[in-house]
C-alpha positions as a Markdown table, in Angstrom:
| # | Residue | x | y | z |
|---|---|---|---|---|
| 1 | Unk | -71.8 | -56.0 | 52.8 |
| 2 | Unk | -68.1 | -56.1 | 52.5 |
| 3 | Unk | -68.1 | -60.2 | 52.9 |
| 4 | Unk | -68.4 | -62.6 | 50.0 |
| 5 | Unk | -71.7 | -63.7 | 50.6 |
| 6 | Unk | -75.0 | -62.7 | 52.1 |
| 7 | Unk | -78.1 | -63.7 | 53.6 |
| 8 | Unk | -81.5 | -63.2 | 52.3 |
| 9 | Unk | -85.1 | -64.5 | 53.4 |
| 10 | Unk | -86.9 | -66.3 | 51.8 |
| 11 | Unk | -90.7 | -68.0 | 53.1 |
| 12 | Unk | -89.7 | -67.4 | 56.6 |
| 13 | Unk | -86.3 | -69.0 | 56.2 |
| 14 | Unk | -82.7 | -68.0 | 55.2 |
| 15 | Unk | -81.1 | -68.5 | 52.1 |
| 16 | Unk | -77.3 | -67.8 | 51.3 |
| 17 | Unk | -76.3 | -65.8 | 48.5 |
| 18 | Unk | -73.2 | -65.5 | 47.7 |
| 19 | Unk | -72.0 | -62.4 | 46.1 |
| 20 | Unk | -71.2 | -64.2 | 42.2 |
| 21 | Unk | -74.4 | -65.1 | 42.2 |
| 22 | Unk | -76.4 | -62.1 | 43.4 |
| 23 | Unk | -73.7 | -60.1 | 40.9 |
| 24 | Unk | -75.5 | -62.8 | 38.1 |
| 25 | Unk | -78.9 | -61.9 | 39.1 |
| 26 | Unk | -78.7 | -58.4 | 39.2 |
| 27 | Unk | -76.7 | -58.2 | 35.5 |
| 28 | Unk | -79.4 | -60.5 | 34.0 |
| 29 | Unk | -82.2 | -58.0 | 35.3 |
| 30 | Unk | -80.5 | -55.4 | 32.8 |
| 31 | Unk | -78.8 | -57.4 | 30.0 |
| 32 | Unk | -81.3 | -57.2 | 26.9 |
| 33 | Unk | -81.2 | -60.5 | 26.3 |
| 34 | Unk | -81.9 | -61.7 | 29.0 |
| 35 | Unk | -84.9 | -60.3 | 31.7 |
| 36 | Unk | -84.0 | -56.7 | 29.9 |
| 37 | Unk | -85.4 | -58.0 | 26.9 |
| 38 | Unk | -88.6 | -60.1 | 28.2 |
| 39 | Unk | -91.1 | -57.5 | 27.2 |
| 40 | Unk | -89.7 | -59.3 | 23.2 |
| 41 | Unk | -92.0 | -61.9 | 23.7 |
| 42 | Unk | -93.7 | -65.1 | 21.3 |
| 43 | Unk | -96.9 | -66.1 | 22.6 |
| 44 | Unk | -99.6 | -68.6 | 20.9 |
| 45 | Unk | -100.8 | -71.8 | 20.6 |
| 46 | Unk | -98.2 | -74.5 | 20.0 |
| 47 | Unk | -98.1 | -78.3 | 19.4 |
| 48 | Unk | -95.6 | -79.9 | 22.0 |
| 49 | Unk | -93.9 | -83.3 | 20.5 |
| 50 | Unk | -93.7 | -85.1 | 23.5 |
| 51 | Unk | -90.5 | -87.3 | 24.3 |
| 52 | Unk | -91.1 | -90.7 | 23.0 |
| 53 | Unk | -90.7 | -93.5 | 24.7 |
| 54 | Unk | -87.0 | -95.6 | 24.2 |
| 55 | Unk | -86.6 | -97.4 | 21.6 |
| 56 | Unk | -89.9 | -96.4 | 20.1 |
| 57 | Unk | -88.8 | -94.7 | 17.0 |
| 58 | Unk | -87.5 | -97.8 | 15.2 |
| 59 | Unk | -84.0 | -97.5 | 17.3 |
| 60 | Unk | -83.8 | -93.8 | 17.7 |
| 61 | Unk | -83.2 | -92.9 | 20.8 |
| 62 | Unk | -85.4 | -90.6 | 22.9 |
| 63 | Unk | -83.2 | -87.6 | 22.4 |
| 64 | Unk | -83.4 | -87.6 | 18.6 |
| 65 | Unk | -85.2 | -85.2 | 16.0 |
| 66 | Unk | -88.7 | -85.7 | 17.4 |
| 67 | Unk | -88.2 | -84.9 | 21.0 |
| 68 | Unk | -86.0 | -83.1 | 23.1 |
| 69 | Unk | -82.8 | -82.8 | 25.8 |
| 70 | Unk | -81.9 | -80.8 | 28.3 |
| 71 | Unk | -78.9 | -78.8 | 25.8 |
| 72 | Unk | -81.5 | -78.4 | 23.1 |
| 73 | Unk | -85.0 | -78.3 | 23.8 |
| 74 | Unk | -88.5 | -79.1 | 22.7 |
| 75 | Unk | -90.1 | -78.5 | 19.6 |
| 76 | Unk | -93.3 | -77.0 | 19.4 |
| 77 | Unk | -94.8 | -75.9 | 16.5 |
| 78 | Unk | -97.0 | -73.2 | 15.6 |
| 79 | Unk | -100.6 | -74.3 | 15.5 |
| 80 | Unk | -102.0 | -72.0 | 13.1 |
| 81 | Unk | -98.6 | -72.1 | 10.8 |
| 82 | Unk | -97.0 | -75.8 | 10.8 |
| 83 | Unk | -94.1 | -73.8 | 8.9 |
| 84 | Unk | -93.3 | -71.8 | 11.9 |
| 85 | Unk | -90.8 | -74.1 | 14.2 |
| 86 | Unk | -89.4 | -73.2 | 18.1 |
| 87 | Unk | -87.1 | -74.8 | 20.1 |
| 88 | Unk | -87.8 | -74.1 | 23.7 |
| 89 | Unk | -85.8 | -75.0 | 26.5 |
| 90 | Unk | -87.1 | -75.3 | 30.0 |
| 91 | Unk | -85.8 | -73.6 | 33.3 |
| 92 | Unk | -86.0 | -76.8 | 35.4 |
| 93 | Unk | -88.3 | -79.0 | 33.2 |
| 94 | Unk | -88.5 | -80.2 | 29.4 |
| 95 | Unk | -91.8 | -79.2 | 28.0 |
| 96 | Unk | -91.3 | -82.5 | 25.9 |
| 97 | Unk | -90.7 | -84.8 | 28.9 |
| 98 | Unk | -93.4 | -82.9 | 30.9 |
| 99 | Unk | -96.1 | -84.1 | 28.2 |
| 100 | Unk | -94.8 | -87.7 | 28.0 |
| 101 | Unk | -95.3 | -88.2 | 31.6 |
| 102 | Unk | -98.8 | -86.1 | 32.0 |
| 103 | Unk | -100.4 | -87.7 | 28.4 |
| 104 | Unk | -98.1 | -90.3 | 27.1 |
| 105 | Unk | -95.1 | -90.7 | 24.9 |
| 106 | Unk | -94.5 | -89.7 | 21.5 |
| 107 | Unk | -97.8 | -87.3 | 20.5 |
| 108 | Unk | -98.1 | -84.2 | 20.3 |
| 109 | Unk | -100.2 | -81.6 | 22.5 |
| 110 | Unk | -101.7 | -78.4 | 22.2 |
| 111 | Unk | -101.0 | -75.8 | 24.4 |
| 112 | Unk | -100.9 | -72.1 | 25.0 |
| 113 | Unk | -97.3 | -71.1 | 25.8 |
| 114 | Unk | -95.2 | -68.0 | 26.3 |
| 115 | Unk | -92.0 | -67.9 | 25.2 |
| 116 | Unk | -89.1 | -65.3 | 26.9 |
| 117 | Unk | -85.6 | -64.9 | 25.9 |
| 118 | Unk | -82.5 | -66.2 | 28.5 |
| 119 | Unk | -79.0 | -65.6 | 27.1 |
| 120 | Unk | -79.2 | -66.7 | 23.4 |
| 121 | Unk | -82.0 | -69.0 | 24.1 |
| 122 | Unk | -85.8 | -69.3 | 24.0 |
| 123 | Unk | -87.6 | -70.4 | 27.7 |
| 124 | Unk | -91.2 | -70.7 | 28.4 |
| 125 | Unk | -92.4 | -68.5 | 31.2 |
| 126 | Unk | -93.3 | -71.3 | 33.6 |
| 127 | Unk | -97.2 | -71.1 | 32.6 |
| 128 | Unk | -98.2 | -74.1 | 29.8 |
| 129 | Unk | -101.8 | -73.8 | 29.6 |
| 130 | Unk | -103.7 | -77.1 | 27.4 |
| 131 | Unk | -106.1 | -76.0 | 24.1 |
| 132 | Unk | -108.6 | -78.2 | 23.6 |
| 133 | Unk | -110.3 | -78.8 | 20.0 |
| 134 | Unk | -112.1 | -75.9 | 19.9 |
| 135 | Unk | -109.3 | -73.7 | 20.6 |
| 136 | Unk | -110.5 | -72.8 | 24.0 |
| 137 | Unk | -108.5 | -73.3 | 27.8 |
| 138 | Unk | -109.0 | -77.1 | 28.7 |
| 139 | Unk | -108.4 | -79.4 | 31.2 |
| 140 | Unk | -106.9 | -82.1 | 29.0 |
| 141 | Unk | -105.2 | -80.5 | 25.9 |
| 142 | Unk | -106.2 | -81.9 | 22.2 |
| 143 | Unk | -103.7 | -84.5 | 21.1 |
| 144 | Unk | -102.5 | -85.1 | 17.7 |
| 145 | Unk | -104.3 | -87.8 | 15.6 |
| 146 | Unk | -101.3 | -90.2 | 14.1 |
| 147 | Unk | -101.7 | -88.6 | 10.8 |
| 148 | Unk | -101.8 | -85.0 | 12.2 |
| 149 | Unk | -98.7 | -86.2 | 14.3 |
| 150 | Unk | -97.2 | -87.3 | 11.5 |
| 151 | Unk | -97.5 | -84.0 | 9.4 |
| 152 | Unk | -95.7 | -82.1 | 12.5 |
| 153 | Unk | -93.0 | -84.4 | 12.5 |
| 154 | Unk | -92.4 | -84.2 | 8.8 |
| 155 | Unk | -92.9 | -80.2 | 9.3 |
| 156 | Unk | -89.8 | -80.3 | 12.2 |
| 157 | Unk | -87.6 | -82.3 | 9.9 |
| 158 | Unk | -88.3 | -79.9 | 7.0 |
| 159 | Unk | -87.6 | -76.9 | 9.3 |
| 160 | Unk | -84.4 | -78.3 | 10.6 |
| 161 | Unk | -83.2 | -79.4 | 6.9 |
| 162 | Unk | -84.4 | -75.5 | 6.2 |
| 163 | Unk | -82.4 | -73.9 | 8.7 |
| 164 | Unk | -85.1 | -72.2 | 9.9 |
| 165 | Unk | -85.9 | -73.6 | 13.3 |
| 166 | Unk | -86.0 | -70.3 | 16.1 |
| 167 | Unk | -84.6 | -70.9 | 19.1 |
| 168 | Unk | -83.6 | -67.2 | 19.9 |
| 169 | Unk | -84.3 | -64.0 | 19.5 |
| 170 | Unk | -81.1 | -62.7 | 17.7 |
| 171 | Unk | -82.4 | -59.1 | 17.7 |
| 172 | Unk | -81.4 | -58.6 | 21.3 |
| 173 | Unk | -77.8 | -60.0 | 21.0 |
| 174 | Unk | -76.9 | -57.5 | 18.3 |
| 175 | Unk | -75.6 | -53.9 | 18.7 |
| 176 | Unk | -78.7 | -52.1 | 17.8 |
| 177 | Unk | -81.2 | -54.4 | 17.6 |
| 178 | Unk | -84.8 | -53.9 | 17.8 |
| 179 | Unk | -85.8 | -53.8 | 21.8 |
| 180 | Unk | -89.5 | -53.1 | 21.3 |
| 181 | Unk | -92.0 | -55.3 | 22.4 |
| 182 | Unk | -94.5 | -57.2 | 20.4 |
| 183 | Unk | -98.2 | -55.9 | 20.0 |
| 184 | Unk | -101.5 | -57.7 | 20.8 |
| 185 | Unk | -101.4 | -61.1 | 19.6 |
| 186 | Unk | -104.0 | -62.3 | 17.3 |
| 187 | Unk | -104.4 | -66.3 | 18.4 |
| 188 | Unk | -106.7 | -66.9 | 15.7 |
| 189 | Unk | -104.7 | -65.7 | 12.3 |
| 190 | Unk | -106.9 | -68.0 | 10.1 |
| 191 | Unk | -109.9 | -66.2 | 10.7 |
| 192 | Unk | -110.9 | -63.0 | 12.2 |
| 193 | Unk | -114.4 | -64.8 | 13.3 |
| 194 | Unk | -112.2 | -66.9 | 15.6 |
| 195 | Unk | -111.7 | -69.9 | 14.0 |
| 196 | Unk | -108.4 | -71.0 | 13.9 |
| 197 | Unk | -109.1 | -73.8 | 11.1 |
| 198 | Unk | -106.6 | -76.0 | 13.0 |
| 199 | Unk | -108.6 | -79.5 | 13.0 |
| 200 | Unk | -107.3 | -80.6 | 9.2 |
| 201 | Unk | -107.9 | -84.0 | 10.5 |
| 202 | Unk | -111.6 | -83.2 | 10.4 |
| 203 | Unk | -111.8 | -81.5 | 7.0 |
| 204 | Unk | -109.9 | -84.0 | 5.6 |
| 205 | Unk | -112.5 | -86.7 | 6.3 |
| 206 | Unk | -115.4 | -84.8 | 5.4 |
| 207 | Unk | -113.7 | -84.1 | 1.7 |
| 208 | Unk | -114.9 | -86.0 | -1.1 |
| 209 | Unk | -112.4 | -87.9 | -3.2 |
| 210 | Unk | -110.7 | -86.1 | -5.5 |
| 211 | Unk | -112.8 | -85.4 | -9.4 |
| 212 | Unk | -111.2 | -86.2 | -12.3 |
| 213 | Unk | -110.0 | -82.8 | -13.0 |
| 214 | Unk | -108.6 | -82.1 | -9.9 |
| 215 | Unk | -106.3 | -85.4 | -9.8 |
| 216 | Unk | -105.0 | -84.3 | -13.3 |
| 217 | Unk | -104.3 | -81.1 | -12.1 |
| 218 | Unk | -102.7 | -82.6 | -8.9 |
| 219 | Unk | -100.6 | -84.6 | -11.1 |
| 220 | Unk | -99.2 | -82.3 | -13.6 |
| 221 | Unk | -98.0 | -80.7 | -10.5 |
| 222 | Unk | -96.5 | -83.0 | -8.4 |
| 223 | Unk | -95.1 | -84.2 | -11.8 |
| 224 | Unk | -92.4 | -81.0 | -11.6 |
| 225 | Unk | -89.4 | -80.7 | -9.7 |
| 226 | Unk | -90.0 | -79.4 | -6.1 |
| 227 | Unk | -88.2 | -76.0 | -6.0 |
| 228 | Unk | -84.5 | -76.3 | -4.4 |
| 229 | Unk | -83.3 | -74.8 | -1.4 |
| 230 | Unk | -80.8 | -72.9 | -3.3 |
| 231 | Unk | -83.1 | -70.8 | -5.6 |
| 232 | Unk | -86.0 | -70.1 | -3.2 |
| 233 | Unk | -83.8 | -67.5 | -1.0 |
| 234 | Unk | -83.4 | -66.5 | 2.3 |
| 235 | Unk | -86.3 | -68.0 | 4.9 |
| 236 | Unk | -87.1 | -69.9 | 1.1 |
| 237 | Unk | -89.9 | -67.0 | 0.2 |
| 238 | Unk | -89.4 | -67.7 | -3.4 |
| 239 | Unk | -91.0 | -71.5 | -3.0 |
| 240 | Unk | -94.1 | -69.7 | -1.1 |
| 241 | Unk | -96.5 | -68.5 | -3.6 |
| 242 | Unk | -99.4 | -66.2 | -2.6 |
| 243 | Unk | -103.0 | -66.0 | -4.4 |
| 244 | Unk | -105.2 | -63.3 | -3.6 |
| 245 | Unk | -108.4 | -61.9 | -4.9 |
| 246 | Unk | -107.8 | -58.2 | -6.3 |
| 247 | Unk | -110.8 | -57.6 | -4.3 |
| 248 | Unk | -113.8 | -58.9 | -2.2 |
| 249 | Unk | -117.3 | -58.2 | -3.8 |
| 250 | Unk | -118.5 | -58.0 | -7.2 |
| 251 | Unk | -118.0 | -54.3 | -7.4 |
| 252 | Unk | -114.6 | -54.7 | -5.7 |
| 253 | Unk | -114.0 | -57.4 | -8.0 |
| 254 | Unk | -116.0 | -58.1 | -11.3 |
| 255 | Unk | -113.8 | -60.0 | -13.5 |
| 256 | Unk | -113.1 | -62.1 | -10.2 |
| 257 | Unk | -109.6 | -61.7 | -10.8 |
| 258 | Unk | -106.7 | -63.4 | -8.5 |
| 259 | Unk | -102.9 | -62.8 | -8.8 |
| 260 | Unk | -100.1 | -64.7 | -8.0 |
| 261 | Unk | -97.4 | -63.3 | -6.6 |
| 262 | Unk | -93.7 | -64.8 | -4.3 |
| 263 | Unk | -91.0 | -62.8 | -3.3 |
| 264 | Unk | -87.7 | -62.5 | -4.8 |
| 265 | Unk | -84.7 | -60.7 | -4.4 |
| 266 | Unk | -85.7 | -57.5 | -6.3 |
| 267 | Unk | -89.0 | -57.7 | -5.5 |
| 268 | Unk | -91.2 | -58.6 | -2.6 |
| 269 | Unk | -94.1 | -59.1 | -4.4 |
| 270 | Unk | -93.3 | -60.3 | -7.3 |
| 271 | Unk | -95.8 | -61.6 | -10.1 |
| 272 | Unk | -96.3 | -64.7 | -11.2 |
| 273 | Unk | -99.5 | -64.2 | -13.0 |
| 274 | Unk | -103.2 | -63.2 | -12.9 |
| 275 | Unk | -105.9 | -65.1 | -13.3 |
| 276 | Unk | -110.1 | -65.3 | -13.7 |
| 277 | Unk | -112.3 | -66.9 | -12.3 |
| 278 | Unk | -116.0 | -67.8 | -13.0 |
| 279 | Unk | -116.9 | -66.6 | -9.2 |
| 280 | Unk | -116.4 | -64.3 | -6.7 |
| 281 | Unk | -115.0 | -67.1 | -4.8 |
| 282 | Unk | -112.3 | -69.5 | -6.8 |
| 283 | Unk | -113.0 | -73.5 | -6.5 |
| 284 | Unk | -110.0 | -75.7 | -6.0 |
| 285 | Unk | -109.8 | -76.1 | -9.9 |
| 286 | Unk | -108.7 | -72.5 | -10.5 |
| 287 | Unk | -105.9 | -73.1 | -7.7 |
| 288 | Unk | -104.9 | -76.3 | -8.8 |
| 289 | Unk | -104.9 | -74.8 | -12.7 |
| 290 | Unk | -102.9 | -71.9 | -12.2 |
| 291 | Unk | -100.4 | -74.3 | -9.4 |
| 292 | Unk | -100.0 | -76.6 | -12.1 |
| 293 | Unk | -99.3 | -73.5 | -15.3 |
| 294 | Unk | -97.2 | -71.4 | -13.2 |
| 295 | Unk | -95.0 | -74.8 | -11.8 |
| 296 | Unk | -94.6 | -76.4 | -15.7 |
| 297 | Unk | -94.0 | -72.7 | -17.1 |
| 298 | Unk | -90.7 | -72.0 | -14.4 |
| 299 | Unk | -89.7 | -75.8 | -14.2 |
| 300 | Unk | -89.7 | -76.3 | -10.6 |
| 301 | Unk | -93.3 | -76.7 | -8.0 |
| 302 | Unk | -93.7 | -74.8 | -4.8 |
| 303 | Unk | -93.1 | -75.9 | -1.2 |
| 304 | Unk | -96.4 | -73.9 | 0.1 |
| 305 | Unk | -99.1 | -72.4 | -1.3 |
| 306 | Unk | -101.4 | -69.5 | 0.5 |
| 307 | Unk | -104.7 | -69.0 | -0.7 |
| 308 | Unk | -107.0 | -66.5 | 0.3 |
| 309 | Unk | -110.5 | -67.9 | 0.4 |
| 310 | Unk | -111.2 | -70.5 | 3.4 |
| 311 | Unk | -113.5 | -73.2 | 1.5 |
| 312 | Unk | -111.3 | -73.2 | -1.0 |
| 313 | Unk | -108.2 | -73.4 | 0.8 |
| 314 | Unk | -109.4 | -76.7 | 2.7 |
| 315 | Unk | -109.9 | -78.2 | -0.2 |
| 316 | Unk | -106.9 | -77.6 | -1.8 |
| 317 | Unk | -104.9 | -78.6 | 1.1 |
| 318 | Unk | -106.9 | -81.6 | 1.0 |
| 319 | Unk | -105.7 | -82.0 | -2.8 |
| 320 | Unk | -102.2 | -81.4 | -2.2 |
| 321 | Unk | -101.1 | -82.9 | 0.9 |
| 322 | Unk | -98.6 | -85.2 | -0.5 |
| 323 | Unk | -97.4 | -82.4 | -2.6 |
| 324 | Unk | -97.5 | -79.2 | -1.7 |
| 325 | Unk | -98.2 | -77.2 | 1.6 |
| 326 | Unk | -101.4 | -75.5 | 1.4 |
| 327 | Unk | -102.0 | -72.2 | 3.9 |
| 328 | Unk | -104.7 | -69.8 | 4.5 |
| 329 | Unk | -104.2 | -66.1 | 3.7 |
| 330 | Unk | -106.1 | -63.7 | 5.5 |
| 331 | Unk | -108.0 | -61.6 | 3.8 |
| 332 | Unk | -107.0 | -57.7 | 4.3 |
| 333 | Unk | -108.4 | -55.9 | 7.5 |
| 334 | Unk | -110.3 | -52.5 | 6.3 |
| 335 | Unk | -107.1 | -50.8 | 7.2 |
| 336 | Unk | -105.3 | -52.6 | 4.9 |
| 337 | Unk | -107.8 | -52.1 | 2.0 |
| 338 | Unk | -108.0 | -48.5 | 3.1 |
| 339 | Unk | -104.2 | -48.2 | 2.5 |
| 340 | Unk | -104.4 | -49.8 | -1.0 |
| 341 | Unk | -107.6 | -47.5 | -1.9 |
| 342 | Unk | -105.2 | -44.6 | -1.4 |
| 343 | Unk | -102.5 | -45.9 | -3.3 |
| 344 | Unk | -104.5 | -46.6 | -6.3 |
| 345 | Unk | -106.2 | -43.2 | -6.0 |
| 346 | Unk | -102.7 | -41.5 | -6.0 |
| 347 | Unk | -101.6 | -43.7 | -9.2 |
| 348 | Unk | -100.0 | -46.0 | -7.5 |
| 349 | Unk | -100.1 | -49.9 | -7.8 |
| 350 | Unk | -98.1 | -51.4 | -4.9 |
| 351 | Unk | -98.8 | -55.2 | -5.5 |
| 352 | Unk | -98.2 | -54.5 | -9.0 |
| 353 | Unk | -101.5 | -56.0 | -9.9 |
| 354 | Unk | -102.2 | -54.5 | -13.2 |
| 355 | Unk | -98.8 | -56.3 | -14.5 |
| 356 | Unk | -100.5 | -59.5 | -14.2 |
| 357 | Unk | -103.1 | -59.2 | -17.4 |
């Protein structure tokens, strides 16, 4: 059409275009970071902070750190990684506002959500569907208890003090940038049996109080210096510290040996030190023991721990809430202990683990 505008139809009716913006929609079908680039996708289960109500964060108003606006958007956090923050702005609603309204101001809601890229921005695909407690699709999503909402607050603040709250997907905006999509998505990282070990509320009630052991441990630790941004690196991988088993049955394994490795400039996996346990399986004192060596011995504590074996885990995380972050690490997939089989066979030692005896 050689006129500046034209007609299209649209549910039976007609609908003027005018040529800027049909110019706008056809570019963005094209432009990698925009519909080009939506097969570059983050899909999972999030926590949505709802908008609170005004004047119900002691004066704040409804806009501030725990909600949203319309410029910036919501904040949802990962459900199976409370380290992993997204901002996510809506094409015609606020996820944040939408959950006040549907379940109440100022909680936090669990949702499946997919996230797309729009012009240097993250947007949910239009589809928000609620999780209930058991990690299945519900008609009411599972809310946040006021200490789980509590934690996710605390976790947004420390991700915006970070830097490291994503809210694009800067690989598509650069010359050269990776344009593949992502793979499968595993919803259930914490456990290839499906759990997602995402109700810390619960395990934290059904943990005994802490021995005397394990609160001396807990305070030599949270008696050091928490490690400053400065020194832990970029994405702070040097204040995340790693313990894995060297391997996962007794004849994998039978000095039930764990090393502790973070990642530093030089070196991704970088030891901090082996150590043994009495079992296949280590009990929160081995963590806590070796937490509390490694943390005196370099003068500063971590920000998160990852640790390897899921009883274990919940009960250091139970230990250290006030202290340090406490994650689970998957064990490796047969693939992964395939590849490591190899290595060793051919000489090699890739996580350096013999370094750390």
């Amino acid at each position: 059409s050689s006129g500046s505008s034209s007609r299209e139809e649209e549910n039976g009716g007609d609908v003027e275009v005018d040529a800027s913006s049909r110019r706008r929609i056809c570019d963005a079908i094209d432009e990698p970071s925009a519909v080009g680039g939506w097969n570059v996708r983050v899909h999972g289960d999030f926590w949505i902070v709802a908008a609170a109500a005004s004047g119900e964060e002691e004066g704040e108003d409804e806009d501030d750190n725990n909600c949203d606006d319309d410029d910036e958007g919501t904040y949802c956090v990962l459900a199976s990684n409370p380290r992993c923050v997204y901002r996510v702005v809506g094409m015609t609603a606020s996820l944040s506002r939408m959950a006040a309204r549907t379940y109440g101001p100022g909680g936090a809601y669990r949702h499946r959500i997919t996230m797309i890229p729009w012009y240097g921005r993250l947007v949910y695909d239009g589809l928000v569907v609620p999780i209930g407690p058991d990690g299945e699709l519900s008609l009411r999503p599972q809310g946040a208890s006021p200490s789980k909402l509590a934690r996710l607050r605390e976790a947004i603040s420390t991700a915006a003090e970070e830097g490291r709250i994503i809210s694009r997907l800067a690989q598509l905006e650069v010359p050269g940038g990776s344009l593949d999509g992502a793979g499968p998505v595993d919803r259930s990282p914490l456990g290839r049996d499906g759990e997602t070990g995402d109700n810390d509320d619960d395990d934290d009630r059904q943990q005994p109080p802490p021995t005397d052991e394990e609160a001396r441990y807990v305070a030599r630790i949270g008696a050091v210096a928490r490690m400053p941004r400065g020194m832990a690196g970029p994405n702070q991988a040097g204040a995340r510290w790693t313990f894995r088993r060297v391997g996962y049955t007794e004849e994998e394994n039978p000095d039930h040996r764990i090393v502790a490795t973070t990642c530093t400039p030089d070196d991704p996996h970088a030891v901090l030190g082996g150590i043994e346990c009495k079992t296949l399986e280590p009990t929160s004192c081995d963590i806590l023991k070796a937490v509390a060596q490694f943390s005196e011995g370099g003068g500063y504590r971590p920000v998160c721990i990852n640790v390897d074996e899921r009883k274990c885990f919940r009960r250091v995380r139970f230990l250290l809430r006030d202290v340090v972050d406490a994650m689970y690490y998957l064990p490796p997939s047969k693939e992964e202990e395939a590849a490591v089989f190899l290595c060793q066979a051919s000489g090699q030692d890739p996580m350096n683990l013999k370094s750390a005896w």
